[in-house]
N, C-alpha and C positions, 0 to 999 in steps of 0.2 A: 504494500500500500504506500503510494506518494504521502510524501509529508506536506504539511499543509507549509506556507512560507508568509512572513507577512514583510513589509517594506518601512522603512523609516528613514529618517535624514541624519545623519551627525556630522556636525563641523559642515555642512552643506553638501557631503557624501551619501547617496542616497545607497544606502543596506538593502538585501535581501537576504533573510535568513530564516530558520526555521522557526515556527510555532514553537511559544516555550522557551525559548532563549534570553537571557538575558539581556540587559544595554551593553553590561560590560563582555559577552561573546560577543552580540551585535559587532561592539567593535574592535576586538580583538581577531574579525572575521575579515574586518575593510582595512587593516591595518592601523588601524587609528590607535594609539596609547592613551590608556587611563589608569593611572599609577594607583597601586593597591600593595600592601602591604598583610593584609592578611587572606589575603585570594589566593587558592591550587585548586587546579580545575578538577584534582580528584573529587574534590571536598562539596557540602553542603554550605551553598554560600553565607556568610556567616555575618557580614558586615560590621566586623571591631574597630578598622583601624581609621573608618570615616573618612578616607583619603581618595576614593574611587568618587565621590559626590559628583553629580551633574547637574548641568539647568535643564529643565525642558520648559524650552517656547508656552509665554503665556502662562507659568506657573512661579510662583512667588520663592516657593522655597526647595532649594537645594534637594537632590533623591539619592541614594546610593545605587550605582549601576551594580555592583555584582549580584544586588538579588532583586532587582526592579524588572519585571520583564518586559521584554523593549513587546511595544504595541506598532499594530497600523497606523502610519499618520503621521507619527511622533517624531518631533523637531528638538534634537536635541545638540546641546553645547556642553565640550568636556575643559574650557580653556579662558573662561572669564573673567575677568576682574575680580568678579566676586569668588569665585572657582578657586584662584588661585590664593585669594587672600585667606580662604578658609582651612585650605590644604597648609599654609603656612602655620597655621596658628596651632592646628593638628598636630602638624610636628613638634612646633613648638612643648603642647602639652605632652608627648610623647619624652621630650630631652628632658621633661620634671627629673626623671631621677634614672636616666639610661649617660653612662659615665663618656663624657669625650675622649678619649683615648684611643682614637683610630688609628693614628701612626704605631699603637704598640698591639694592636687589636688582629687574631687570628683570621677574622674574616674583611680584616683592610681590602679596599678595591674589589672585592664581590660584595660587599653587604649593601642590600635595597634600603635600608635605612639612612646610611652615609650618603648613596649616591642620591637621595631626595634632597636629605639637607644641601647638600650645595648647589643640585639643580634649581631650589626653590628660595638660596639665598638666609637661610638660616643659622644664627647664630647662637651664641647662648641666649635662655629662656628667659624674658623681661619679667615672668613671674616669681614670687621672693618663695623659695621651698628649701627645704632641708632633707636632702637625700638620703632615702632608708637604706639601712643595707640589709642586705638579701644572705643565707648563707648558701654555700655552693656545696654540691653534690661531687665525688668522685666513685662513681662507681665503675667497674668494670667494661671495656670500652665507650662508653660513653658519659662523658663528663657536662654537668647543668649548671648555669651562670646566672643565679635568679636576678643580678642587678643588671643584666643586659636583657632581659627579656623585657618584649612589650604588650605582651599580655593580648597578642592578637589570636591565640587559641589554634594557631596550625598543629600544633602538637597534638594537643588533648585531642582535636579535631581527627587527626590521621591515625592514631591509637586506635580510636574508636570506631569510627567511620569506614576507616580501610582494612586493617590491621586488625578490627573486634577483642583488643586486649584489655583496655581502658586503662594502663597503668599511670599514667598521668590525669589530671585533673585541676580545677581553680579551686584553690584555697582560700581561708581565712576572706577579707569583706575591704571594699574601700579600696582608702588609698595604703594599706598594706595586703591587697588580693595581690597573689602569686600562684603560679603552676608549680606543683610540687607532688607529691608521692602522699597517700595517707601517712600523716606520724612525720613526714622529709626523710623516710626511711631509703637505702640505694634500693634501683631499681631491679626490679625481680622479674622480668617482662621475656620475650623471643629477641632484644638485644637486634631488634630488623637493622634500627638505623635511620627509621621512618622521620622520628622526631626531628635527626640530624639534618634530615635531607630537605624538610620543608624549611626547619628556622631561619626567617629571613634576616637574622642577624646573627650575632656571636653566643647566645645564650646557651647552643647546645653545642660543643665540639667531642672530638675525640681523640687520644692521644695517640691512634693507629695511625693516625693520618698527622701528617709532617705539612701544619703550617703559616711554618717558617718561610717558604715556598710559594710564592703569591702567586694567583693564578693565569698571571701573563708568563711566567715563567715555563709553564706546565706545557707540554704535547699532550693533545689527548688523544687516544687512541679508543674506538670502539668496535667490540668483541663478546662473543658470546660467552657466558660462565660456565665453569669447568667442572661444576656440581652435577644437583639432576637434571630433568629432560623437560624442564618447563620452556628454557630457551630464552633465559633473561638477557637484554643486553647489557654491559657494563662498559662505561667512558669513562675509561684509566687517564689518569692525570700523573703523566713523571714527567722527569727532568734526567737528563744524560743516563738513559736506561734506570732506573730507583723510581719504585709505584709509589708516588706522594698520596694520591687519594683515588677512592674509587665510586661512582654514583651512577645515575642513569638519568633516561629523560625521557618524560610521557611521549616526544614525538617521534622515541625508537623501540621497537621490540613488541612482543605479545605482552611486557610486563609493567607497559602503561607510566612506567618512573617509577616502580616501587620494586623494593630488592631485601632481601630477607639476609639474616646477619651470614649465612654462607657467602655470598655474594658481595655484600659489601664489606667483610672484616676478612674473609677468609683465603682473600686471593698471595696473604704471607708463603703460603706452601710454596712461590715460586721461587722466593729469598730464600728459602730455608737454610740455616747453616748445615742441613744433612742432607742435603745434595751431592750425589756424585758425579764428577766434570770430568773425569777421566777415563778412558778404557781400562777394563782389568785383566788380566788373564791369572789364572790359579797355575802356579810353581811348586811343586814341593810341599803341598797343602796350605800355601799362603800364598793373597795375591800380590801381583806385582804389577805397575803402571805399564801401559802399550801404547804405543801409536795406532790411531786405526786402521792403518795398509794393517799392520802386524794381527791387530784384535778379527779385524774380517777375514783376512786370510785363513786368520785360525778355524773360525767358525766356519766357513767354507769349505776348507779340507777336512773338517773332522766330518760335514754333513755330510760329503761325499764319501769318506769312508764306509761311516755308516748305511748311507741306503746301497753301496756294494756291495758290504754284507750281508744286511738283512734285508734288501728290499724298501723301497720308499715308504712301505705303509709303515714301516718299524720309526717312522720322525713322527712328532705330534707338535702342536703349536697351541696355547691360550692364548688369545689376545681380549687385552682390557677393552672396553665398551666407550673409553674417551679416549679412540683416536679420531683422526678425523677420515671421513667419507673416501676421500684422495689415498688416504695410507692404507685403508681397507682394501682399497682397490690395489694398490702394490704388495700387500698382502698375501693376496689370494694371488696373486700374479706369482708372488716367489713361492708360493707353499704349496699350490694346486698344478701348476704350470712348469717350473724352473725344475722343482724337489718332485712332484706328481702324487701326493699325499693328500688325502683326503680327512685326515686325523686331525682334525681341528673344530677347538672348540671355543665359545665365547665365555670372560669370565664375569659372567655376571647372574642371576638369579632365572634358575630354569623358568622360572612363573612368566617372566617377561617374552620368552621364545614361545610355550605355551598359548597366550592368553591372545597374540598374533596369529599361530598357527587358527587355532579357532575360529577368529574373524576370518580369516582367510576363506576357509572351508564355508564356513556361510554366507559372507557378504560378498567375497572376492578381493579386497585386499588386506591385508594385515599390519592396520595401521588406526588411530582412534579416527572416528565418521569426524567431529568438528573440531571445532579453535575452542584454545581456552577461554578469551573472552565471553565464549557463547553461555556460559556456566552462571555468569552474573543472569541470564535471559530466563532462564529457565523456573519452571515452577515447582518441579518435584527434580529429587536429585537423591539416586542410591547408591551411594561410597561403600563397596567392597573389599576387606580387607587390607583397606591402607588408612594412616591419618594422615592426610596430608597435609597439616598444620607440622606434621615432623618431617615427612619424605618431600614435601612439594609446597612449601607455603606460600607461594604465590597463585597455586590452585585454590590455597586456604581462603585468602583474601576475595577472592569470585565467589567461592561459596557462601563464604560471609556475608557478600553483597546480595548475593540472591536472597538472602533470608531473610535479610532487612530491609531490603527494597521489593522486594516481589511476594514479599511472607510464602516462600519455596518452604515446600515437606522437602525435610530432612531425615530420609532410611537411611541405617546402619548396619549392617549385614556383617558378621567377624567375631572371634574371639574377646573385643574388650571395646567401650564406649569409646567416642573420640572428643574433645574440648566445644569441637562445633555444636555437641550436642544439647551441651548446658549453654552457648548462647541464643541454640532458638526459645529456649524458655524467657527468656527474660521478657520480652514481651507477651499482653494478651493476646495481643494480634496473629500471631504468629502461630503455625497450628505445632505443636511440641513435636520433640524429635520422636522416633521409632527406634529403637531398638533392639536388632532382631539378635538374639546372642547365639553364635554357632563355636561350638568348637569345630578342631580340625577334622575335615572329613562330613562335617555338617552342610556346608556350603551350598553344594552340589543342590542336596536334599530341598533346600528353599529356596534357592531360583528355580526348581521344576514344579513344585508347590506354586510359586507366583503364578509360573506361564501356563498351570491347570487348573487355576482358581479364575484366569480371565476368560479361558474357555467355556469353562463353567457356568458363569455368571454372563454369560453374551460380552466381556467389556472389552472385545479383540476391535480391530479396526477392519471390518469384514472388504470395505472398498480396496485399503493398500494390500488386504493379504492376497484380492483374487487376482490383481493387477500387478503385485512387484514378490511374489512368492510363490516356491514351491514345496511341497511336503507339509501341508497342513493338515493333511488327514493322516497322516502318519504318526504326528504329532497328539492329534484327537483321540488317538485309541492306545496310544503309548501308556505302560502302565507302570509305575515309577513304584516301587517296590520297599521303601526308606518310606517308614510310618513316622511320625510326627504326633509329638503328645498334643491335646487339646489346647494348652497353651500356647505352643510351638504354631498349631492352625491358625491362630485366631489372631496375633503376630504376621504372620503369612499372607493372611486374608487381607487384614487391616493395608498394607502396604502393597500389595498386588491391585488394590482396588483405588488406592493413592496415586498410585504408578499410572497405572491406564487412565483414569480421568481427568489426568493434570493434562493442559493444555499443551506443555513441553516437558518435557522430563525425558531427564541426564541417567546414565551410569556411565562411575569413574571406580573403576579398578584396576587397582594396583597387586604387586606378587603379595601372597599374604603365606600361610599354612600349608594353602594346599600347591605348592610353586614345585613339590617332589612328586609330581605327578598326573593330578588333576586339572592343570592348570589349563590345556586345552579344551579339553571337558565345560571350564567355568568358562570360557571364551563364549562356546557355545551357547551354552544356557543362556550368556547377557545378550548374543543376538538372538537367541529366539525370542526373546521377553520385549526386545527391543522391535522387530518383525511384527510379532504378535500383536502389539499397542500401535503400529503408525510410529513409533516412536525413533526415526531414522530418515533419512534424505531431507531435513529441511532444518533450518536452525534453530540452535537452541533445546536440537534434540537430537540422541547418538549414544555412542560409548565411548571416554575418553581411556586409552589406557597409558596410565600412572609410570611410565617404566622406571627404571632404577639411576639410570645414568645420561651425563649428559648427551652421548651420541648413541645409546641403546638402538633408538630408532633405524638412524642410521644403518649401523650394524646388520641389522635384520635386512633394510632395502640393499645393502649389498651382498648380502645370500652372505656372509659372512661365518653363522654359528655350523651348518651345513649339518651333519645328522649328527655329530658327538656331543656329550655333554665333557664337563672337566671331570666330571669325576669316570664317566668311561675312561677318557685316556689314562687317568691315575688308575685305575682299574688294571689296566692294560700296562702299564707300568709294574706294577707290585707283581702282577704274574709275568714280567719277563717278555712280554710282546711287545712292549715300545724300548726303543732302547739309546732314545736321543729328544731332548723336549726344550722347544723354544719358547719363551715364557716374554710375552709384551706388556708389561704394567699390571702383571697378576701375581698372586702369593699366595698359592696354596699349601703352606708351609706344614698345614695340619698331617698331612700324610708324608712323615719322614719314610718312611719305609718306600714309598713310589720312588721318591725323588737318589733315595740313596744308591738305585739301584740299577739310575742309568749311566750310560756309557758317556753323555752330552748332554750337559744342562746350561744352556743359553737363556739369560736373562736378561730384557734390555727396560731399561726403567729408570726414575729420577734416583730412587733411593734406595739405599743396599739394603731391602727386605729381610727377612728369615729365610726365604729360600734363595733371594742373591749371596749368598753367602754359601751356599752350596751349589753356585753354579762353577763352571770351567770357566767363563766368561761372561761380563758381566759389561755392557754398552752403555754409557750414560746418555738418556733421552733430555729432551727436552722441555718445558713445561709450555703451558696451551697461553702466557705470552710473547714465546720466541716461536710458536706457528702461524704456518699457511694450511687454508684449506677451509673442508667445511662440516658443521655439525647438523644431523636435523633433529627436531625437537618434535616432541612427541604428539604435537600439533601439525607433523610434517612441514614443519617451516624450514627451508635451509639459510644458512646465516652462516658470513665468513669469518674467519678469524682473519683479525688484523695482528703482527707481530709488531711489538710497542721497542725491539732490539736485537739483536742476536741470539743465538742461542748461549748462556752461560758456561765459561771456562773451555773444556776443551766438548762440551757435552752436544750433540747432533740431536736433530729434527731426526722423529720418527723418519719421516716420508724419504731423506736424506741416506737413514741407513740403510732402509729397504733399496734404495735408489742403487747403492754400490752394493749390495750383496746381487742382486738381479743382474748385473753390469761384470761382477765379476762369474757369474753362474750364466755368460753371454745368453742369456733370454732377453729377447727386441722388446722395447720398450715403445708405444705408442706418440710418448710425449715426455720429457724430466721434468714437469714442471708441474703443480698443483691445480694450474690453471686446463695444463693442456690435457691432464689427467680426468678433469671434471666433464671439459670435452668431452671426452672419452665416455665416462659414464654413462651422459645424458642421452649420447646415441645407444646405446645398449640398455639404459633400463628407460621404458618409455614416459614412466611419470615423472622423470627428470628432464623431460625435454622441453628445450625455450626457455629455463627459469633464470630468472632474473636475483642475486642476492637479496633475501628477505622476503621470499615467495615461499607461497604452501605449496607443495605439490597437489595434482596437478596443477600447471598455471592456473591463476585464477579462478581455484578453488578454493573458500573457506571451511564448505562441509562437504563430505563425498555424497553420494549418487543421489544427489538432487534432482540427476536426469535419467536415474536408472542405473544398473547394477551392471559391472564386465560382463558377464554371461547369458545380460536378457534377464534373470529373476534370482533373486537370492537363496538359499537353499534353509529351509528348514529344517532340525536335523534334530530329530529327539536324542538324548544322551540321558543314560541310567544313571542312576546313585544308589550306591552299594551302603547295605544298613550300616548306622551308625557306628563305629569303633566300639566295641564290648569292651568295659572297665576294666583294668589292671586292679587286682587289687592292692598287689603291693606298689606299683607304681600310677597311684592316681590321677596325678599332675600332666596336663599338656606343657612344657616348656617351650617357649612360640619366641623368636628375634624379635625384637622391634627395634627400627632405626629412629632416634631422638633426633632432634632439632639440630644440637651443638656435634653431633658423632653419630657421622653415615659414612659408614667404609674407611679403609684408611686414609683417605684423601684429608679427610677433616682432621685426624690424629697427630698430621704433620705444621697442622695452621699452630702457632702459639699464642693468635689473637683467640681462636675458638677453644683453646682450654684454659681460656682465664674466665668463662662462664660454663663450663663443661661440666659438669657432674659428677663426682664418683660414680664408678658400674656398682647397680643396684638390682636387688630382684624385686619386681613390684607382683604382690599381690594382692585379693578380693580381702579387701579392709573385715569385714565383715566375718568372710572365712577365717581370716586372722585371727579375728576376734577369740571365735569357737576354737582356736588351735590354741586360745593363750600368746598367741605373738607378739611382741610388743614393737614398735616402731626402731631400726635401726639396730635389732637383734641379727648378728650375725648365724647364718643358718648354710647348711651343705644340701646342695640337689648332688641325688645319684641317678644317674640315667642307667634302663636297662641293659647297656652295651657296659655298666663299670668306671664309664667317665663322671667326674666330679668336679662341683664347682662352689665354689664358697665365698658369698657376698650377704651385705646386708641387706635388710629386707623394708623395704617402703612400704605402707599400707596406703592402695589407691582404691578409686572409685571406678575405676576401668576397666581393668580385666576382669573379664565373668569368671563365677566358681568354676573352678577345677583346674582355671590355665594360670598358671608364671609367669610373667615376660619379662624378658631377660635382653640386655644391650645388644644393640649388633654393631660387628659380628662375633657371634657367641662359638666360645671350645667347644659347646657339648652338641655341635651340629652333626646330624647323623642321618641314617637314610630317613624316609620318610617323617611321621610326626614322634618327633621326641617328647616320649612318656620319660619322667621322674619322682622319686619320691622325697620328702623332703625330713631332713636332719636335724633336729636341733643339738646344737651342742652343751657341753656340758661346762658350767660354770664354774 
């Protein structure tokens, strides 16, 4: 549907802009400036700092354009007489008790409050005051300047509004109201960086960022983050290679300007003083420094050794899930091609290869149907096994918005409630969350429960299923054999009947429990449910899936993981079938016995791992600011990396190694270059073709088959679920991973900004069950898993994880095949 548009004049510029916008978009739309100081266009316009005022034609007194909405007709003036002298005095009132010391002031020459005062000629305040002082916060990266704040509420505003944290707020009354913490206690919050990023003055800094540095100084470079697979952009501010600061901006990326504390605190892993910049080779069981003629040589003539002996299939290869698109593709080039091995696997969460294959099988391709933006649109929204307030918090912040803005049902489907759940209560308005609690192995059972509760009840969308589907009677008669208690029904029912009548509704799943197996399975399911309802080809409605890392996606679109998992090849290993293994930015350290037992352990990565230290050879890479190339984000957006320097010390570009092992293994190479490699791609895989940096695949697609499905009609495909897991009794407990906010994977372990808020590893369990067990908070306790492994942490009592499951840090020792049962120890005092 067209928008409707209305017209007006400013400054004698006649506007066309949409219904519902304000004076201040009106003109931020014609170019026209109107200075505001407590305006971001994330935000609920708010009108504090009385600086945006305008005249309009034939009205006596002055209007605020940021929440005035501009009308038909309307003749308005941003530049007065009156205009200007009002804005004067504003600031004037503003300097009562904001300290002049901008020559010694962090945010000299970027602060919008400096650059008003001298645009508008003001000096000290003709009114007679006594400046209060403020006391200042140091808390852990983020440090608050209450005598520089001006009390225009961006803060409180984007906590809230964006972020849904609230941990700031207006205190105390008058002329001593301040932004502070209940109590002025440090702040306890996800440490985003939200508040940092709006302050339009010096009130909030951080000491991660250097600045001493003003920002004429700075190159900025913008680049995709090297976390998970939301696809945030980041514009790196350094000086002579050294990251001074890092931030973003609403008019780059899917992430709108907003960046969660991985992103903006955590990009230290590239400094890290545990970096390795040199080639190694192992001498005498100690290594010793090499040139890289010397290091690839080595690794080339032992590979070839080895596949003379036993044949190529005896090499295997892990590679990490953040390289880029380009190195994948050299990759598969030296490993499939050069070497002719198929033993490759990807190191990242089977649930993520899984949860694609499935869509694949049904929809046709294996990739999520829409954009994350689409998330804020939606009305019903069912999160599967992931929080993404820990794996994804920039998904957080869309869901957030959906709930607040759209009063969106929010279903819960997993092992343990998520944070999003307790903020759809806080309003009446808003319908409360659902809670469907599964342990592992339950999943299955309640997405096939949903998808035959709408059949049931007529609430299918009969027009899309006869017109873009096949296998609906198959589906109809399918008999799903996993009984479901009366309450587990009625859960089911409630949410299936939520799902289909909401207007749009989402499912975002991510790897959860069942990622050792069923993960294809649950793929399915979410398209059938999604088929079933209408709920697919148009936006604001789909399946997003959650993957684990920044180029997972990627990975997948380049046939990359191919049929092995990593633990096949360790597999394969320990019985003496592989007998040479390349290792790209993985550490599967856990299985000594694999790794000891081969002839050729190649490891090429930033940091001497647990298992770099057991390789023959050891490549120092380089980190994702000294590359080229491209990541796609799990929104299928592709986005370049910019490199902001070289690569550190003596340490090479992935793409660079691959480049000379291939060169020396004379396999023809298409193109050397990142650029000519992408080439390359987009003629061989077809939904890369044409794109432009910063494009979804297919071009000029936001959500997929809007126009229909690759094969003419998507496939319906009933999938079983096998009855519930049968109790252990001596081992009761699911023990389940969860990735926390501050520590997902080791990427994060190596930032030193991210363990200055990072957590002790903790086992959280059902507060309640605690209770019954005698538990006391911060009791150290031992889980024993049925395989003998142990592990011994203290014990949190939360509100989240349902009876029976632990959840335990990731990544966790006691990972083992399928769902790890334990039982739990108390020790003895």
């Amino acid at each position: 549907m067209a928008h409707q548009t209305i017209k007006l004049r400013i400054d004698g510029i006649e506007v066309e802009v949409e219904k519902g916008k304000s004076i201040l978009e009106a003109a931020q739309a014609a170019g026209i400036r109107i200075p505001s100081l407590c305006h971001d266009r994330r935000l609920v316009p708010f009108g504090a700092c009385r600086l945006c005022m305008v005249e309009e034609k034939g009205k006596p007194e002055l209007i605020p354009s940021c929440f005035t909405p501009a009308k038909n007709g309307m003749e308005i003036l941003t530049n007065t007489p009156k205009i200007i002298q009002s804005r004067r005095i504003q600031l004037q009132f503003i300097l009562l008790n904001h300290p002049m010391t901008c020559p010694r002031c962090e945010k000299e020459g970027e602060c919008d409050l400096q650059d008003l005062v001298y645009e508008y000629g003001v000096g000290d305040t003709p009114y007679p005051w006594e400046p209060i002082h403020f006391p200042e916060d140091r808390s852990p990266l983020i440090q608050r300047h209450g005598n520089k704040c001006i009390l225009c509420g961006r803060c409180v505003r984007i906590c809230d509004e964006v972020q849904g944290v609230g941990e700031l707020s207006f205190t105390h009354r008058g002329i001593r109201a301040i932004i502070d913490t209940d109590f002025h206690r440090p702040l306890n919050c996800e440490f985003c960086g939200q508040c940092l990023d709006t302050c339009p003055v010096a009130a909030i800094t951080s000491d991660c960022f250097d600045t001493q540095t003003k920002f004429w100084e700075l190159k900025e470079t913008t680049t995709p983050c090297p976390y998970c697979s939301v696809g945030c952009l980041l514009i790196i501010g350094s000086k002579d290679g050294e990251i001074k600061r890092v931030f973003s901006s609403p008019e780059k990326g899917p992430n709108d300007g907003n960046l969660c504390v991985r992103g903006r605190f955590g990009w230290d892993v590239a400094d890290s003083p545990e970096r390795i910049e040199d080639p190694l080779l192992k001498r005498n069981g100690a290594f010793e420094k090499a040139s890289w003629e010397e290091a690839l040589r080595f690794v080339v003539q032992r590979l070839e050794e080895v596949k003379s002996k036993y044949g190529p299939e005896s090499i295997g290869a892990i590679v990490s899930p953040r390289l880029t698109n380009e190195e994948y593709f050299l990759f598969k080039r030296l490993f499939e091609e050069a070497i002719g091995t198929k033993q490759i696997a990807l190191a990242t969460s089977p649930g993520d290869l899984g949860l694609a294959e499935g869509l694949a099988k049904s929809l046709g391709i294996g990739a999520s149907t829409n954009s994350i933006q689409e998330i804020g649109k939606a009305d019903c929204l069912l999160v599967i096994g992931v929080d993404p307030a820990q794996t994804h918090p920039i998904v957080k912040n869309e869901i957030h918005r959906a709930i607040r803005k759209n009063r969106a049902q929010l279903i819960v489907l997993g092992p343990s409630d998520i944070g999003l759940s307790r903020a759809s209560r806080l309003s009446p308005l808003s319908p409360p969350s659902l809670l469907i609690p599964a342990r592992p192995g339950q999943e299955l059972a309640f997405l096939n429960g949903m998808s035959a509760l709408v059949l049931k009840e007529g609430l299918e969308d009969r027009g899309f299923i006869d017109r873009h589907t096949s296998g609906v009677e198959a589906m109809s008669k399918a008999q799903d054999h996993s009984p479901l208690s009366e309450e587990e029904r009625a859960l089911v029912e409630k949410a299936a009947r939520a799902f289909a009548r909401s207007k749009r509704s989402m499912i975002l799943v991510g790897s959860g429990p069942w990622s050792r197996g069923e993960a294809e399975k649950i793929g399915l399911a979410c398209a059938n449910l999604a088929l079933l309802t209408g709920h697919v080809g148009k936006e604001g409605s789909g399946i997003l899936l959650l993957l684990e890392k920044c180029n997972s996606q990627g990975a997948i679109d380049m046939g990359v993981p191919g049929p092995k998992e990593v633990k096949d090849l360790l597999r394969a290993a320990e019985e003496g079938n592989l007998k040479a293994l390349y290792l790209v930015g993985a550490n599967p350290a856990t299985n000594q016995k694999a790794l000891q037992g081969l002839e050729l352990l190649v490891v090429q990565d930033l940091f001497l791992t647990e298992t770099g230290k057991q390789a023959h050879a050891f490549l120092p890479a380089s980190s994702f600011v000294e590359k080229e190339g491209t990541y796609t984000s799990l929104e299928r957006r592709v986005q370049a990396l910019q490199p902001l320097r070289p690569p550190r010390g003596r340490s090479e570009r992935d793409f660079d190694i691959f480049l000379q092992l291939l060169r020396m293994m004379e396999s023809p190479l298409p193109g050397e270059t990142p650029q000519a490699i992408f080439q390359e791609i987009s003629a061989r895989i077809p939904w890369y073709r044409d794109l432009t940096v910063g494009e979804q695949w297919p071009k000029g697609t936001t959500y997929l088959y809007g126009e229909g499905f690759p094969s003419g009609k998507a496939n319906i495909l009933p999938v079983g679920s096998a009855p519930p897991p049968p109790p252990i009794e001596d081992y009761p407990f699911f023990l389940i991973e969860r990735p926390t906010l501050f520590r997902s994977g080791e990427l994060s372990l190596r930032s030193g900004h991210l363990k200055k808020v990072m957590e002790p590893p903790a086992l959280r369990l059902n507060a309640e069950e605690a209770r019954s067990m005698n538990l006391e908070e911060g009791e150290v306790v031992e889980l024993v898993s049925q395989a003998g492994k142990k592990l011994r942490l203290k014990v949190r009592l939360s509100a989240d994880p349902i009876p029976g499951v632990i959840l335990t840090p990731y990544p966790s020792p006691m990972k083992e095949e399928g769902p790890v049962r334990v039982r739990l120890e108390r020790l003895k005092k």
